[in-house]
C-alpha positions in Angstrom: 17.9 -6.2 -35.3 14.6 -7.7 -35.5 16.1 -10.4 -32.7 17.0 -7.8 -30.2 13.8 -5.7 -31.0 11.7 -8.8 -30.0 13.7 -9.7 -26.9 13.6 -6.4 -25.7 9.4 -6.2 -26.2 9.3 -9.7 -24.1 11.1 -8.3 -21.7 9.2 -5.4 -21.5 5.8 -7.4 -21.5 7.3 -9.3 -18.8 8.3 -6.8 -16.7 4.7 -5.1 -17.3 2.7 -8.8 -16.3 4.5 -9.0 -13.2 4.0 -5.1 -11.9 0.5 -6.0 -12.7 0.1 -8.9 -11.0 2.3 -7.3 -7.9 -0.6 -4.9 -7.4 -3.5 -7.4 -7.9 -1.8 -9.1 -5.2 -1.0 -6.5 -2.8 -5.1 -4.8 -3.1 -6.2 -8.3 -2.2 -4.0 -8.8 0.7 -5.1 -5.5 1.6 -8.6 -6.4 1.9 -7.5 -9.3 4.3 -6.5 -6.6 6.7 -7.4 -3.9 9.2 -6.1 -1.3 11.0 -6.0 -1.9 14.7 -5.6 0.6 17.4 -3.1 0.2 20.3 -1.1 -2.8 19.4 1.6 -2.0 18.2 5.5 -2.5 19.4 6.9 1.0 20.2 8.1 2.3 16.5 6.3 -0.5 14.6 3.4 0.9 13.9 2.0 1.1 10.1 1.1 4.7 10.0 -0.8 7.2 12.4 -3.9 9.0 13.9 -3.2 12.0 14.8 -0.6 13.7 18.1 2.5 11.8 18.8 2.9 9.8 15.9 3.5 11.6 12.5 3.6 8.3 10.3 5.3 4.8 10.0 7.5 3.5 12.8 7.1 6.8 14.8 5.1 5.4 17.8 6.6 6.6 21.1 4.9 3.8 23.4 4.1 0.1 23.3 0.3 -0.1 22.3 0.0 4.0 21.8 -3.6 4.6 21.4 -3.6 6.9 18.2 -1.5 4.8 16.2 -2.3 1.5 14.1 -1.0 -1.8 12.7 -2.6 -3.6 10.0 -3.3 -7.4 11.3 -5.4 -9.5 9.9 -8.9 -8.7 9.4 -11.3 -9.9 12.6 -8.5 -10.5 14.9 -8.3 -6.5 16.4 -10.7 -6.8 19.1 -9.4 -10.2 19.9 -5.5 -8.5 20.3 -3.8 -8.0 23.7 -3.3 -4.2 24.3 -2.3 -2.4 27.3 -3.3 1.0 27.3 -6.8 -0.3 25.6 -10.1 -0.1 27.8 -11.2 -3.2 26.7 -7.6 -4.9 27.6 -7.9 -5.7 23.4 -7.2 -3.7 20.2 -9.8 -1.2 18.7 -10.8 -0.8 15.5 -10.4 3.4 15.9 -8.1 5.8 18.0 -9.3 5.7 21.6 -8.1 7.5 24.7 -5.8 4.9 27.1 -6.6 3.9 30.4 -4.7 5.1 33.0 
């Protein structure tokens, strides 16, 4: 008993290291990112802004304005976007160029 008692705690320890080191991971790879503004692929975006995109992969257009991609922080406003004034991806919602 005491066998199977131990093998089920260091399993359990385990399990517990990695979801901990799972999320120490994923917070620092989030800090390596931003959100960026009109470049994403119709339905690829990360999440959204505010009318015409309720969340996730719900993007209508290819670089809609009011909906975001995480890409790696300081490449946004060095992006491609079509639909952005600058011709480049912004760093907040903006109103595309016509």
């Amino acid at each position: 008993m005491t066998t199977k008692l131990s093998a089920a705690t260091l399993v359990l320890a385990l399990g517990s290291a990695l979801s901990l080191s799972a999320l120490t991971t994923t917070a620092h790879a989030a800090d390596d990112m931003q959100k960026c503004f009109g470049v994403a692929e119709a339905g690829k975006n990360d999440c959204a802004a505010g009318a015409g995109t309720s969340c996730a992969g719900t993007s209508k257009t290819k670089d809609q304005a009011n909906a975001w991609k995480l890409v790696p922080a300081g490449t946004c406003t060095k992006t491609p976007s079509t639909t952005s004034p600058t011709g480049f991806g912004q760093e907040a919602a903006f109103t595309a160029k016509s």
